[in-house]
PAKOL-744959 format. One line per field, with one value per residue (C-alpha): x, y, z; residue in one letter. Coordinates in pm, 1 decimal, padded with zeros to 6 digits. Each point is the difference from the previous one (the first is absolute). Layout:
REM residues N
xx: c(X; ...);
yy: c(Y; ...);
zz: c(Z; ...);
type: c(A; ...);
//
This chain:
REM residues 470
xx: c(07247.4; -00326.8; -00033.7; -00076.7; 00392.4; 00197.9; 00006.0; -00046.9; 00275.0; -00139.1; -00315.9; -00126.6; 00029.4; -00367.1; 00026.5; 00273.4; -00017.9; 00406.5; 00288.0; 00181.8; 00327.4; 00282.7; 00217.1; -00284.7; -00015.4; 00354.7; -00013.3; -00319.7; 00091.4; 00141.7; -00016.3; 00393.6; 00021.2; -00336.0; 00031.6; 00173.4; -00361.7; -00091.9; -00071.0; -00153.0; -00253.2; -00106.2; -00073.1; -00199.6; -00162.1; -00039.3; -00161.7; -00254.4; -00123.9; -00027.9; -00202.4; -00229.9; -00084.5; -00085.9; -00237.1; -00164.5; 00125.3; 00226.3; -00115.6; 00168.2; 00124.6; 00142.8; 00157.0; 00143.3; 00140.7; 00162.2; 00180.8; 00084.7; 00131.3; 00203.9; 00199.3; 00064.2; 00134.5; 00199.0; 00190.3; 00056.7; 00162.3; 00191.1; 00132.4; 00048.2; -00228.4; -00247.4; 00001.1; 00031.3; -00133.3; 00032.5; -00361.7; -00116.1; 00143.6; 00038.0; 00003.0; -00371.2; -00114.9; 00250.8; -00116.4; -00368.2; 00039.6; 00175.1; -00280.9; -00219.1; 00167.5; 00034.5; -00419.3; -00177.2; -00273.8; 00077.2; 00324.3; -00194.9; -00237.6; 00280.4; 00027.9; -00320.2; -00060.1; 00414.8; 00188.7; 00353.9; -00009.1; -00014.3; 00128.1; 00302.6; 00031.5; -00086.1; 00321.5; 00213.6; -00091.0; 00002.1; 00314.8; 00167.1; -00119.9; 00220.6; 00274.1; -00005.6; -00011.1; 00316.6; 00125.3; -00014.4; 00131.0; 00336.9; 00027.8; 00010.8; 00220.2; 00257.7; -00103.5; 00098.3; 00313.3; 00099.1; -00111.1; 00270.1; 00290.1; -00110.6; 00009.6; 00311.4; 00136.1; -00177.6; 00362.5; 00167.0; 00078.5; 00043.7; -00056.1; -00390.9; 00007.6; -00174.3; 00063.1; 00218.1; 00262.5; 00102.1; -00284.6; -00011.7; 00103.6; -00309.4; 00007.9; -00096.4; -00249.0; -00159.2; 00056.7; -00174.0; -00304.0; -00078.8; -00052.8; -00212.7; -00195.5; -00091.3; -00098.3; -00213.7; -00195.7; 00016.9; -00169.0; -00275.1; -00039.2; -00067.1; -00210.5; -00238.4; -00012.5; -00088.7; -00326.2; -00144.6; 00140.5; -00199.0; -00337.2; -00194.8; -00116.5; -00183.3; -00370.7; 00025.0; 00006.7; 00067.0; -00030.4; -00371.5; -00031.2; -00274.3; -00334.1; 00065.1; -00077.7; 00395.2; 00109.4; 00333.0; 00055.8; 00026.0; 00252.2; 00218.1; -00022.1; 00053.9; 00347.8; 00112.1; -00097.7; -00048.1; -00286.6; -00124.6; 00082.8; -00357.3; -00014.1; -00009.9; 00160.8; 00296.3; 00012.0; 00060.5; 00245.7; 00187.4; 00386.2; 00076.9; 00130.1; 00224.6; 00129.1; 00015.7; 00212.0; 00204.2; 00109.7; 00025.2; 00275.9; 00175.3; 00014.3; 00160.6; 00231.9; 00109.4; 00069.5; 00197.8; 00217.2; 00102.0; 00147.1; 00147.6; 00173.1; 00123.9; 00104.5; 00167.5; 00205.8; 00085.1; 00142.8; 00205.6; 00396.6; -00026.7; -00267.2; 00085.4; -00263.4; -00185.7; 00057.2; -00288.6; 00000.8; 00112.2; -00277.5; -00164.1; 00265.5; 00166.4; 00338.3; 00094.7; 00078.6; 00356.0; 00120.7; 00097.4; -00054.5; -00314.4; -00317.0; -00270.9; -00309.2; -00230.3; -00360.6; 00029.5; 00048.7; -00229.0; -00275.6; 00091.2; -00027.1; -00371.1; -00180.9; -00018.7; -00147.9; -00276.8; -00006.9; -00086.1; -00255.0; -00191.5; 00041.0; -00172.2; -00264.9; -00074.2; 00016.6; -00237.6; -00306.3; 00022.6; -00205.4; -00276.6; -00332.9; -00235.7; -00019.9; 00222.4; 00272.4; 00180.2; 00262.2; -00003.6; 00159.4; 00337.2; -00043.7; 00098.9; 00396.0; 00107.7; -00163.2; 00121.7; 00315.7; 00033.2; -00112.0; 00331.1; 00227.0; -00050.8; -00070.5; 00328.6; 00199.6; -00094.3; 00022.4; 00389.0; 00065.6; -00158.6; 00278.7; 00264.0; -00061.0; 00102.8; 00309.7; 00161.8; 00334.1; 00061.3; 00346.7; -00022.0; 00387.7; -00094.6; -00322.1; 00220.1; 00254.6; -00240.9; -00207.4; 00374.4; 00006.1; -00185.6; -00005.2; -00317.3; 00014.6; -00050.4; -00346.4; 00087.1; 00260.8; -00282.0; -00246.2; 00248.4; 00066.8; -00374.4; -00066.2; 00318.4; -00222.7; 00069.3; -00264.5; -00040.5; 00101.8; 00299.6; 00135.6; -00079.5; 00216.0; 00285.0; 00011.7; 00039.4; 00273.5; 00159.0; -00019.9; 00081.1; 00317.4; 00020.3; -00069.2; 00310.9; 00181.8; -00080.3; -00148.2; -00361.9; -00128.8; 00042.2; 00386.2; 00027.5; 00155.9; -00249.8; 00222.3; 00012.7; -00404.6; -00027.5; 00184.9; -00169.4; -00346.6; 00070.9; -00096.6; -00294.6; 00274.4; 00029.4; -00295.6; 00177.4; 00117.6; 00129.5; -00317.9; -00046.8; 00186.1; -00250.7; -00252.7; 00258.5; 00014.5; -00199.4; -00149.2; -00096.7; -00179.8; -00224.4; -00066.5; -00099.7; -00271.2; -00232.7; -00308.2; -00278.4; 00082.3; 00368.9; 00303.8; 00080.5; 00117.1; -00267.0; -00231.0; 00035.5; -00036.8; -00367.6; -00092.9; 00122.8; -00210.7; -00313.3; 00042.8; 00000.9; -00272.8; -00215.1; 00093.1; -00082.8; -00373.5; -00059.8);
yy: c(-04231.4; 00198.3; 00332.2; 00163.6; -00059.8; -00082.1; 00406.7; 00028.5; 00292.9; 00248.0; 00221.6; -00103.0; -00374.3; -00116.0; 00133.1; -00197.7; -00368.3; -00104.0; 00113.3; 00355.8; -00146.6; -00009.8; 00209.5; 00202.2; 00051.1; 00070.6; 00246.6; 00219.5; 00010.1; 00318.9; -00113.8; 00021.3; 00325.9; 00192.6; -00105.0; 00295.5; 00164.9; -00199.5; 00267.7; 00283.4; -00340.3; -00012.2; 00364.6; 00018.0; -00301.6; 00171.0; 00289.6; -00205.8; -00189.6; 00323.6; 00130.4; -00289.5; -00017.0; 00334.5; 00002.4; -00331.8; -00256.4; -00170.7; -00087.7; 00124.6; -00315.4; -00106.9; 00310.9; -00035.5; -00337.7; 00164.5; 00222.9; -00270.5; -00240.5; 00258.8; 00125.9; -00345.9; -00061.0; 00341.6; -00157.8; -00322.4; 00202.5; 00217.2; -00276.4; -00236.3; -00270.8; 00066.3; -00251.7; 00138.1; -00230.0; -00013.5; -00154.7; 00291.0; 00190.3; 00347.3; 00205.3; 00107.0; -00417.7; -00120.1; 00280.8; -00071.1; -00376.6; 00043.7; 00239.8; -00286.9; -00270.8; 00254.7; 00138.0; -00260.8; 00181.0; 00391.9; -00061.6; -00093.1; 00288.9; 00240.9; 00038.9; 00107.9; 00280.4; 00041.9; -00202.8; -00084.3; 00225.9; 00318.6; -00173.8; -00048.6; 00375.7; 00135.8; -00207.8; 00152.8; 00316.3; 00008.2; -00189.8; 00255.7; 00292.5; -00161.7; -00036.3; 00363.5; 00164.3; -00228.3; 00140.5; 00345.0; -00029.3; -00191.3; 00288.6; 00279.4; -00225.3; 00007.3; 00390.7; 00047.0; -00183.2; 00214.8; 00341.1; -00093.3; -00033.2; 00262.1; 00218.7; -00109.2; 00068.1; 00366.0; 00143.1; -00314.0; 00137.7; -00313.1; 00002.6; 00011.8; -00157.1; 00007.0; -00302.4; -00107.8; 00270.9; 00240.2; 00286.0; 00236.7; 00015.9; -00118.9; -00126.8; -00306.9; 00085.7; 00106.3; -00276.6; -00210.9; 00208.6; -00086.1; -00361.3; 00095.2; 00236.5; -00372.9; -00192.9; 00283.1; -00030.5; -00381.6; 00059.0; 00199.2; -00211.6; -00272.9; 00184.5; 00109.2; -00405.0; -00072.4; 00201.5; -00190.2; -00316.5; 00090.7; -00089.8; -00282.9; -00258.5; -00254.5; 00001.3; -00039.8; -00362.8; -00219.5; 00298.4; 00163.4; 00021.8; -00168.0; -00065.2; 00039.3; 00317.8; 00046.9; 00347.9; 00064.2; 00331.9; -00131.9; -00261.8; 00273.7; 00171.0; -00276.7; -00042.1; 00323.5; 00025.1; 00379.0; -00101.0; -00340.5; -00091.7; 00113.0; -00249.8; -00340.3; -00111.6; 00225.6; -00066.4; -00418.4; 00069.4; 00334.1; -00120.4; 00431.6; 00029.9; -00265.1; 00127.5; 00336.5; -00108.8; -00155.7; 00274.7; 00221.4; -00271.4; -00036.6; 00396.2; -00006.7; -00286.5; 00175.4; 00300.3; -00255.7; -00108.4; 00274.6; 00099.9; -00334.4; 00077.0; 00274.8; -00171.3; -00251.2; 00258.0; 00220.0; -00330.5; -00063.6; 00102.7; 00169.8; 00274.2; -00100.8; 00206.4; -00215.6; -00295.4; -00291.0; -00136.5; -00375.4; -00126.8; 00095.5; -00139.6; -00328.1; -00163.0; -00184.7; -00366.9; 00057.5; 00399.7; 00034.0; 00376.7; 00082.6; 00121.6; -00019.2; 00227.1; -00280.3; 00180.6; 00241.2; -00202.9; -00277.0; 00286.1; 00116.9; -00357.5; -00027.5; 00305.5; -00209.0; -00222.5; 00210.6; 00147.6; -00347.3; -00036.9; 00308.3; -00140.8; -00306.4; 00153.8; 00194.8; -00252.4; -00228.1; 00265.6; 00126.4; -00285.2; -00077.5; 00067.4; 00064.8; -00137.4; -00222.2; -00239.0; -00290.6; 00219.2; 00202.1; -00244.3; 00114.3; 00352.9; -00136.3; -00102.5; 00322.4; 00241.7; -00175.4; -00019.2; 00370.0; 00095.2; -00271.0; 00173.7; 00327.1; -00018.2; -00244.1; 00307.1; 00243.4; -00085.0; -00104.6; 00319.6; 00187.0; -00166.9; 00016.4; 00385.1; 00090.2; -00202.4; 00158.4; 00162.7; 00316.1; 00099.0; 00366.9; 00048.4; -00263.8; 00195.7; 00325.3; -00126.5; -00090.4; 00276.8; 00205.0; -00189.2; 00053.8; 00371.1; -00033.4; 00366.5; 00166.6; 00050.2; 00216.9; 00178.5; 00112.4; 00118.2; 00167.3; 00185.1; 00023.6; 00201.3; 00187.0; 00132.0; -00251.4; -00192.4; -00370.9; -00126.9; 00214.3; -00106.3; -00370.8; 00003.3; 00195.9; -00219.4; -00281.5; 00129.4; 00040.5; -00395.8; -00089.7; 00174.5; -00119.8; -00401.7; 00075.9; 00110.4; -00250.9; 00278.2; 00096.6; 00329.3; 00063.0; -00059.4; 00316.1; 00300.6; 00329.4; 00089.0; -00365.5; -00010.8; 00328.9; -00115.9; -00352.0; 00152.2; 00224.7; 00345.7; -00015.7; -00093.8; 00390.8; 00012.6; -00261.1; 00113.3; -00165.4; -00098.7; -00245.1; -00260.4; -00035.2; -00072.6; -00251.4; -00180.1; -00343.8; 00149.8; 00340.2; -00201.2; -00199.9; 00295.5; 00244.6; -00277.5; 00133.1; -00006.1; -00266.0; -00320.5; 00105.6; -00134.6; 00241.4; -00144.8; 00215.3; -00078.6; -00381.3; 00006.2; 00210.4; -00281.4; -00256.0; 00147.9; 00021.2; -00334.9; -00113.0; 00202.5; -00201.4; -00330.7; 00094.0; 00154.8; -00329.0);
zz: c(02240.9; -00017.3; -00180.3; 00322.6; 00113.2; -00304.3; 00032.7; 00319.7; 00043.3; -00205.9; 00013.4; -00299.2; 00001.8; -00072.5; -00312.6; -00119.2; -00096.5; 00058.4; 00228.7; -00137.7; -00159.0; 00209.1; -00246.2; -00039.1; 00415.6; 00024.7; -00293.8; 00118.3; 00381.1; 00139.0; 00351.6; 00022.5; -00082.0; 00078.7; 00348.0; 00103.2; -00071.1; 00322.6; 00243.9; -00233.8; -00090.3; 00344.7; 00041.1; -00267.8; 00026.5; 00407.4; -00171.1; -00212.1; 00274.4; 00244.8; -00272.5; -00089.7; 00323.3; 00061.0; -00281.5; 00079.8; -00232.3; 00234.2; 00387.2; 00321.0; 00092.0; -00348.3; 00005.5; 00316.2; -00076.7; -00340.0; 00221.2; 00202.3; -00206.5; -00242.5; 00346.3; 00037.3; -00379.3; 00042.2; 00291.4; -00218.1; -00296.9; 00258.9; 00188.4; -00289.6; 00075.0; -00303.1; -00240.6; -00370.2; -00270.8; -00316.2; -00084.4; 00102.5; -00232.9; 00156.5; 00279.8; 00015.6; -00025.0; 00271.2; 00246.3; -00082.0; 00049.0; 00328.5; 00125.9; -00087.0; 00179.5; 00327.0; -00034.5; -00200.8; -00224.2; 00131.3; -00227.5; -00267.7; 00006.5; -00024.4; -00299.0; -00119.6; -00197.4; -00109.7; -00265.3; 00008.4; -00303.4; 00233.2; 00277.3; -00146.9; -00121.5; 00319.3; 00143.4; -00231.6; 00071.0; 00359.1; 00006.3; -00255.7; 00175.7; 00329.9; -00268.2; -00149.1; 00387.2; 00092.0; -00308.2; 00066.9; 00302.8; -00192.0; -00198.2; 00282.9; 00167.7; -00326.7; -00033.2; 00364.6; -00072.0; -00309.2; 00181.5; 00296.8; -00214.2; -00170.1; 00298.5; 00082.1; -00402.9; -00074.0; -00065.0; -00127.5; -00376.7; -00263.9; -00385.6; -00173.2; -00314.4; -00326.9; -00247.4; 00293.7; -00054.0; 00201.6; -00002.7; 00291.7; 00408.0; 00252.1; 00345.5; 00075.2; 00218.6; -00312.8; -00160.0; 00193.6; 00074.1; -00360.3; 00124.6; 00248.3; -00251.3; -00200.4; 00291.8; 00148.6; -00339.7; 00004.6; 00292.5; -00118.9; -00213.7; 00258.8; 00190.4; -00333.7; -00093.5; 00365.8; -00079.5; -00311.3; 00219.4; 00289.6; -00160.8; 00093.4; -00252.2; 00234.7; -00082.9; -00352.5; 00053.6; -00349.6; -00182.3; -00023.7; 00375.1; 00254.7; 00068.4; 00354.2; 00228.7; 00056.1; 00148.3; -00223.7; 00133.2; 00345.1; -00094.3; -00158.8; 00345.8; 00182.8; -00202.9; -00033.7; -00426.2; -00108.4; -00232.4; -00146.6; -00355.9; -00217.3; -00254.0; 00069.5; -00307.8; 00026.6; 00371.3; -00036.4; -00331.5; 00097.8; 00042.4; -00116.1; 00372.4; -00040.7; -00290.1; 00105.4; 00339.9; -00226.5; -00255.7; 00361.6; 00107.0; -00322.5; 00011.0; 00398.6; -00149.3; -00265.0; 00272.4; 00166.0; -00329.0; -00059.7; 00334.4; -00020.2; -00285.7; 00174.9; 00297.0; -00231.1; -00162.2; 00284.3; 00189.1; -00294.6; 00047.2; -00298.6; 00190.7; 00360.8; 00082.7; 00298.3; 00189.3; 00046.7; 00351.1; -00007.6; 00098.1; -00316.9; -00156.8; -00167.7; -00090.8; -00265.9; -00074.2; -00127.0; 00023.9; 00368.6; 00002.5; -00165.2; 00183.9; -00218.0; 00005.8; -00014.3; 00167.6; -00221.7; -00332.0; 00104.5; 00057.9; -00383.2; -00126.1; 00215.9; -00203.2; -00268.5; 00194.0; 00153.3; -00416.3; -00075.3; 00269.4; -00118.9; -00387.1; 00127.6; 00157.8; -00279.9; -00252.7; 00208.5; -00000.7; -00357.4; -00147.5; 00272.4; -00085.6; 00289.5; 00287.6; 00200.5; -00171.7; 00104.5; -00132.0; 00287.7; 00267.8; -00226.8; 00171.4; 00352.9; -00044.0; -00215.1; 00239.6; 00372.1; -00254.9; -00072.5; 00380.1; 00186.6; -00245.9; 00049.3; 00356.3; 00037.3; -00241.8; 00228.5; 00347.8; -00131.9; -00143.8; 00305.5; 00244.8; -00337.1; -00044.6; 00401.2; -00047.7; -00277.6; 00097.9; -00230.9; -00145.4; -00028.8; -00133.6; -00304.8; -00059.7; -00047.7; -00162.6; -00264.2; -00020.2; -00099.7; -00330.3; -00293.3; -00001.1; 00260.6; 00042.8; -00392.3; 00021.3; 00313.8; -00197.1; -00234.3; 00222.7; 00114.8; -00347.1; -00081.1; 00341.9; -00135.7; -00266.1; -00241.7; -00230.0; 00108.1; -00304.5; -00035.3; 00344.9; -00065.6; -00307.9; 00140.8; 00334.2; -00272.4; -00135.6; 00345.2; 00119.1; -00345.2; 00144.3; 00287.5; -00095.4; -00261.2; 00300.7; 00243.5; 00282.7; 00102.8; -00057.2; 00370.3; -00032.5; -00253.4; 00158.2; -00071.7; -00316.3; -00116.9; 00017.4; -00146.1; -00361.1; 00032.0; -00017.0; -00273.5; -00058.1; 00251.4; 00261.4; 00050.8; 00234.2; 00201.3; 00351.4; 00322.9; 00108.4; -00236.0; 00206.2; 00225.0; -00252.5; -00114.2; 00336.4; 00094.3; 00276.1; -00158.9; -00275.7; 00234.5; 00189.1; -00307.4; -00009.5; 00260.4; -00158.5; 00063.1; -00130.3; 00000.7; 00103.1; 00280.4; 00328.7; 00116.2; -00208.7; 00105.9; 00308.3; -00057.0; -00223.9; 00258.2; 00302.1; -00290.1; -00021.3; 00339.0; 00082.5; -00278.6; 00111.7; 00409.1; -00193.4; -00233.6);
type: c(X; X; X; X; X; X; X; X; X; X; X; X; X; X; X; X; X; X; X; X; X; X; X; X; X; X; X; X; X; X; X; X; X; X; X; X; X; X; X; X; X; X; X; X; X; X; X; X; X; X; X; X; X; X; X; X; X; X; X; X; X; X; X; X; X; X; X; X; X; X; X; X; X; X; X; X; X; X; X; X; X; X; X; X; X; X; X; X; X; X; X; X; X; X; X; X; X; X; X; X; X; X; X; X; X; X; X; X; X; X; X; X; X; X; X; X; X; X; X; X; X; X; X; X; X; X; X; X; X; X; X; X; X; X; X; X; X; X; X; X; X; X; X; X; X; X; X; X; X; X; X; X; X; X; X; X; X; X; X; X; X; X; X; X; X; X; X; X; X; X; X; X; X; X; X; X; X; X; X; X; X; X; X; X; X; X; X; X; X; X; X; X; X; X; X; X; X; X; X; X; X; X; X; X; X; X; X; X; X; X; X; X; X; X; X; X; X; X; X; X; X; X; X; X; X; X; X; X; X; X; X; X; X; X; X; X; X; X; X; X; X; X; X; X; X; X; X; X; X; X; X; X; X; X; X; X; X; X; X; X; X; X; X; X; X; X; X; X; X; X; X; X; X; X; X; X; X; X; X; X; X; X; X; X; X; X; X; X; X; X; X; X; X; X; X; X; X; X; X; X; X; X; X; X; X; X; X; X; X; X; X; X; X; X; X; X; X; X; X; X; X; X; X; X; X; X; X; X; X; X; X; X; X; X; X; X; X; X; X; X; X; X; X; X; X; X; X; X; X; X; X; X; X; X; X; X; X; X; X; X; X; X; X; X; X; X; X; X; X; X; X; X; X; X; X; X; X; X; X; X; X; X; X; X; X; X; X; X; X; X; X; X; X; X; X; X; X; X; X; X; X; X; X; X; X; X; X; X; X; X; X; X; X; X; X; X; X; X; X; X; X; X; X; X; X; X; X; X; X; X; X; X; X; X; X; X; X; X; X; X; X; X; X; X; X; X; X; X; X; X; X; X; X; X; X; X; X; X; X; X; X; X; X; X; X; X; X; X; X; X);
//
């Protein structure tokens, strides 16, 4: 076997003297999973040509015949009938060598004046920008979902807690609108890492640019970049993007684990606060009864899994010198990784969210333990006149009472409340029972931010309106 083919698969061959090592093949190729970069390859590689040609460097006709031949290898990957090698070790070499068998030389010219070095990074970054803008619209989708039932749930009274005890009355409706506060800043955040995504890094070549006359500018047009990266060093061994898209995921998971936890608990008989369709739903092996939350505590388990995607991207840039790495072919699996989960997370939870049957009674019933009403009782005594700290000590005294009686506060007959409070229960008329309702507590709420039926449904319309103007 000659030198000229004992490498004849890779672009480098005639420098080498014996065939890569098979282990060694099988350990560098990405081909099986960069793939998926397929179609973002072509349109840059589209872009490259368009511009080569336009400023000389590549003919009409071997431009034409690049266009040609990568329609051609688009309808191969799209149908199925490309042929993915491993020899070729990735994504950019088995679309190159295909263009070469379809055009002859054109193929060979393409890649003049770019290096797989900022090749590769411009893939990544058109590709994630498609991911982020799918994102965004998951998380209207599951912000949509939340606002509906929340619409539906602006009077629905159940328990807030602190330290998971009982704290103070809100509606639901509230409730949930704090969900939809996080994922409207997960999506800023999205939308403020699309813009140092959205810059283009082809032209720096290897790493200290070209020789040749290129027009980067016009490629960055011609893709839809904002800018082009400004330093060709930084451009071929920036992976920041990545790693900022995925601390903005782990943030939007971590939005979701929560409200799983949530979802989790409220399902539980011991809440009975919600019901999960059955369709999001599963069985088990050997209790006949038991429907088991399983979306929304497989979702919990999968942060750590988009936590440990982040880590990993982290921990792969923090010892790279400049420029490009081998290391960097690791960036590929954590970041499509962190992208399938959340995308997979959300469009569940989306559908999950609008089938969630609410059990106002169980709500109530709950938020009538715990004495959910005190801090109510001394507003009440504060607007009486008396100091805050006064009033929170002698409506202390009072559910001491009452938790030695077995009653809530609201149970006390006007005399009964007055000698529980203490002295300050003088100031104490009839009209205190209304502060001491459920309902009188949410609504006493009204300011922005607050709990107030009314107040909800203001935030909820807010909120729509945002999403319609995104």
């Amino acid at each position: 076997m000659t030198e000229q083919f004992s490498r004849k698969a890779e672009a480098w061959s005639a420098r080498f003297s014996e065939p890569m090592s098979a282990l060694l093949k099988r350990y560098t190729a990405s081909v099986s999973f960069d793939q998926r970069l397929a179609f973002v390859d072509i349109e840059g590689s589209l872009a490259h040509a368009e511009m080569l040609h336009h400023v000389g460097i590549l003919s009409h006709d071997d431009h034409a015949a690049i266009v040609g031949g990568m329609g051609r290898i688009r309808h191969e990957i799209e149908s199925g009938g490309f042929k993915w090698s491993i020899d070729l070790e990735d994504v950019h070499l088995n679309i190159e060598r295909r263009l070469t068998e379809l055009v002859g030389d054109a193929g060979k010219r393409l890649h003049t004046a770019r290096s797989r070095n900022d090749q590769v990074a411009t893939d990544m970054r058109l590709w994630l920008r498609g991911a982020v803008d799918l994102l965004r619209k998951r998380l209207a989708a599951v912000q949509t979902s939340l606002l509906d039932l929340a619409d539906g749930h602006a009077e629905t009274i159940l328990p807030g807690f602190t330290h998971m005890q009982v704290a103070q009355p809100v509606t639901f409706g509230h409730h949930l609108l704090a969900y939809v506060e996080m994922f409207a800043r997960d999506d800023e955040r999205f939308a403020d890492c699309r813009k140092r995504i959205n810059r283009l890094p082809l032209g720096a070549a290897a790493l200290a640019g070209t020789s040749f006359p290129i027009d980067r500018e016009r490629v960055a047009k011609t893709m839809g970049f904002d800018e082009v990266c400004h330093n060709s060093l930084d451009a071929v061994s920036d992976r920041d993007f990545a790693i900022e898209f995925a601390s903005a995921a782990s943030l939007a998971m971590m939005h979701i684990s929560r409200l799983s936890e949530e979802l989790v608990l409220w399902m539980s008989p011991r809440f009975g606060f919600i019901d999960i369709a059955d369709r999001f739903c599963t069985g088990s092996s050997i209790m006949p009864q038991k429907k088991n939350p399983d979306a929304a505590e497989l979702a919990r388990g999968k942060t750590g899994r988009v936590y440990g995607d982040l880590m990993g991207l982290l921990t792969l840039m923090k010892g790279q010198p400049l420029t490009y790495n081998k290391d960097n072919q690791e960036d590929k699996e954590p970041l499509f990784d962190a992208a399938d989960t959340l995308d997979d997370t959300l469009a569940i939870f989306a559908e999950m969210i609008a089938g969630i049957t609410v059990k106002p009674d169980a709500m109530r019933a709950a938020a009538l333990e715990g004495f959910a009403t005190a801090t109510d009782l001394a507003d009440y005594l504060v607007k009486k006149g008396l100091p805050f700290r006064d009033a929170h000590e002698a409506v202390a005294h009072a559910v001491r009472v009452c938790a030695d009686r077995g009653v809530d506060l609201s149970d006390l007959k006007l005399a009964e409340l007055r000698a529980a409070v203490g002295p300050a229960g003088d100031v104490i008329t009839d009209d205190v029972h209304a502060a001491l309702t459920l309902e009188g507590s949410v609504a006493s709420r009204s300011h922005v931010g607050g709990t107030a039926p009314l107040r909800v449904r203001d935030e909820i319309a807010l909120h729509r309106m945002r999403l319609r103007e995104r």
